[in-house]
Every structure is written in C-alpha cells, then in structure tokens.
C-alpha positions, 0 to 999 in steps of 0.5 A, a space after each residue: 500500500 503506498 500511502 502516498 496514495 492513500 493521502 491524494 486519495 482521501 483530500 479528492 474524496 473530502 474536496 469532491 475534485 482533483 482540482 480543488 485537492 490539487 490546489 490544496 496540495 499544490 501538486 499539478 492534477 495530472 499528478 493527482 489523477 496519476 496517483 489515484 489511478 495508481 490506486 485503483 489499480 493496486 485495488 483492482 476497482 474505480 474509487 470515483 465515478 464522474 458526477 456533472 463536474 466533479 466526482 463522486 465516490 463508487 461504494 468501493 470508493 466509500 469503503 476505502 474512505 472509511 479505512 484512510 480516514 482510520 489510518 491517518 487517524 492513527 498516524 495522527 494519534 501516534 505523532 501526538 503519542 510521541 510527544 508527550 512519550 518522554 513525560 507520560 510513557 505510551 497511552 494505553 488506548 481503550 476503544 468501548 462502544 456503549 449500546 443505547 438501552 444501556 443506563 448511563 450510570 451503569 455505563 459509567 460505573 462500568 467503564 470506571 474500573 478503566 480508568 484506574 489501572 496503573 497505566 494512563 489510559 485514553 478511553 475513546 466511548 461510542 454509544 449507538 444502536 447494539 448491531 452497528 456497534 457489533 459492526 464496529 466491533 467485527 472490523 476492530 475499530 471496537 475493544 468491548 461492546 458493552 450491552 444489555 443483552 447478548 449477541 443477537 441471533 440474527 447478526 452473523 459477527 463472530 464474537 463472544 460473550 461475556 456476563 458481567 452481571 445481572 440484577 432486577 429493577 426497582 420503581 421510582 416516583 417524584 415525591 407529589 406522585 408518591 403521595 397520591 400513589 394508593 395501595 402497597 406495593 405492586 398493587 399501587 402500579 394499578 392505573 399509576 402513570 408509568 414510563 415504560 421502557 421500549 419494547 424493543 429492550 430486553 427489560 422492556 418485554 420482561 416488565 409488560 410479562 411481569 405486569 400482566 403476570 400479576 394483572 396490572 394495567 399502568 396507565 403508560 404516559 410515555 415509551 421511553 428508549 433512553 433511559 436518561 430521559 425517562 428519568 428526567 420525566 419522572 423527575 419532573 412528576 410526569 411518572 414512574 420509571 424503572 432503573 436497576 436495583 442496583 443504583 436505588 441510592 444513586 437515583 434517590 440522591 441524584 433524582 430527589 425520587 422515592 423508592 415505590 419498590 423493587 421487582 427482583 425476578 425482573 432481571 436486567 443483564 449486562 454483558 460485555 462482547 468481545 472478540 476475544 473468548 479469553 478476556 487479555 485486554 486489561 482495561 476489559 479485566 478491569 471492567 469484569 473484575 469489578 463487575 463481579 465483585 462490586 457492582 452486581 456483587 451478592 447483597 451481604 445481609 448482616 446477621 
C-alpha cells in the first residue's frame, strides 16, 4: 500500500475534485489523477465515478474512505503519542462502544474500573444502536461492546460473550406522585402513570410479562428508549420509571425520587462482547473484575 496514495486519495474524496485537492496540495492534477489511478489499480476497482463536474465516490470508493480516514487517524494519534512519550510513557488506548438501552450510570460505573489501572489510559466511548456497534466491533475499530443483552441471533459477527452481571429493577416516583400513589406495593402500579421502557429492550418485554403476570394495567404516559430521559420525566412528576436495583441510592440522591419498590425476578443483564473468548485486554479485566465483585456483587445481609 503506498500511502502516498492513500493521502491524494482521501483530500479528492473530502474536496469532491482533483482540482480543488490539487490546489490544496499544490501538486499539478495530472499528478493527482496519476496517483489515484495508481490506486485503483493496486485495488483492482474505480474509487470515483464522474458526477456533472466533479466526482463522486463508487461504494468501493466509500469503503476505502472509511479505512484512510482510520489510518491517518492513527498516524495522527501516534505523532501526538510521541510527544508527550518522554513525560507520560505510551497511552494505553481503550476503544468501548456503549449500546443505547444501556443506563448511563451503569455505563459509567462500568467503564470506571478503566480508568484506574496503573497505566494512563485514553478511553475513546461510542454509544449507538447494539448491531452497528457489533459492526464496529467485527472490523476492530471496537475493544468491548458493552450491552444489555447478548449477541443477537440474527447478526452473523463472530464474537463472544461475556456476563458481567445481572440484577432486577426497582420503581421510582417524584415525591407529589408518591403521595397520591394508593395501595402497597405492586398493587399501587394499578392505573399509576408509568414510563415504560421500549419494547424493543430486553427489560422492556420482561416488565409488560411481569405486569400482566400479576394483572396490572399502568396507565403508560410515555415509551421511553433512553433511559436518561425517562428519568428526567419522572423527575419532573410526569411518572414512574424503572432503573436497576442496583443504583436505588444513586437515583434517590441524584433524582430527589422515592423508592415505590423493587421487582427482583425482573432481571436486567449486562454483558460485555468481545472478540476475544479469553478476556487479555486489561482495561476489559478491569471492567469484569469489578463487575463481579462490586457492582452486581451478592447483597451481604448482616446477621
């Protein structure tokens, strides 16, 4: 691969012309169309498909785009790693994509553990919907894809599960919807305002089968695919809303919310997907190691 190439390349693409790239680099456009047909040749396939006066991309040449802007990415990370080599030794980079139905807070407890190894360590997060992250994580721009929820049967990404922990969930109110909550415990969910999660989600489905399992019909105000926002909504008394059991505390400080109650055989699993059946990055030790031991540890119930 000559990269030499790959750079003429890249700045026609992001210009859309030889001329203008030639201006930019201030090379003849002979040479520049010289150099990119050099290009196509090594790859065996037209990168541009003349488009009015200008050119646009053929979906090789798209393909190849994705990959140049990687490398030089890469090229730019490695220069800006040198410099600061001398002070601060070689960053450990730790690329992790977060899938969206993930809660925040549990991203971030999570993603923590990372950040404290003995090596500095530069974290590159991406959060998107689950089979495009595993996308990312099949063509390695991915280290981890962290989820709630396994490796769907219908994505065909050869890669592995790894079950960092599970826990079931609780409900919160706003303080002037809990006083106007009647009953105990489920019972007072009968005819509430509720924020549902969306049916899509594993916890989703597993929360209408409960429901329905004990014949509750929740008024449902909204269907919330992120879980910030559903928090927000009940913050602001628009409902009740779900969120692991787990973080009770944090939300209760964080949300000024109460407590309603929790439904432990509503069970939300997290799992980290790596391409590695034996886990060897340390920064996914890390985030395993805790998970295990803190986060979704087993309660301790004093005697």
């Amino acid at each position: 691969m000559n990269y030499k190439h790959l750079h003429y390349f890249l700045q026609v693409a992001r210009l859309g012309g030889v001329l203008r790239a030639s201006e930019q680099l201030h090379l003849s456009p002979q040479t520049i169309s010289g150099q990119i047909q050099l290009l196509e040749e090594s790859l065996g396939t037209p990168l541009f498909a003349k488009s009015g006066r200008g050119l646009a991309l053929t979906d090789a040449g798209r393909m190849v785009q994705g990959y140049a802007e990687d490398i030089f990415s890469i090229g730019a990370e490695l220069e800006e790693a040198m410099r600061d080599y001398p002070a601060t030794g070689r960053l450990l980079e730790f690329r992790v994509g977060v899938a969206d139905a993930v809660p925040k807070t549990i991203a971030c407890r999570l993603i923590e553990p990372a950040t404290q190894l003995p090596e500095p360590v530069r974290i590159v997060c991406r959060e998107w919907k689950l089979d495009a992250l595993l996308g990312e994580l099949a063509l390695h721009r991915l280290d981890l894809v962290i989820s709630d929820a396994p490796i769907p049967p219908s994505v065909s990404v050869r890669a592995f599960n790894h079950k960092l922990g599970s826990c079931g969930i609780s409900f919160f109110a706003a303080p002037s919807l809990s006083q106007n909550c009647q009953g105990s415990f489920p019972n007072c969910l009968d005819g509430a305002p509720l924020l549902m999660p969306s049916q899509e989600s594993a916890v989703g489905q597993r929360l209408r089968a409960w429901l329905q399992g004990r014949s509750l019909r929740p008024r449902i105000v909204a269907e919330c695919d992120d879980s910030a926002l559903a928090k927000e909504f009940g913050r602001r008394g628009m409902g009740i809303f779900i969120a692991p059991t787990v973080l009770e505390r944090d939300i209760e400080k964080q949300y000024g919310v109460h407590t309603l109650g929790s439904a432990p055989d509503v069970v939300e699993e997290f799992f980290a997907i790596s391409v590695e059946r034996r886990i060897t990055h340390p920064c996914v030790t890390a985030i395993s190691l805790a998970a295990r031991t803190e986060l979704f540890a087993p309660a301790v119930i004093a005697s």
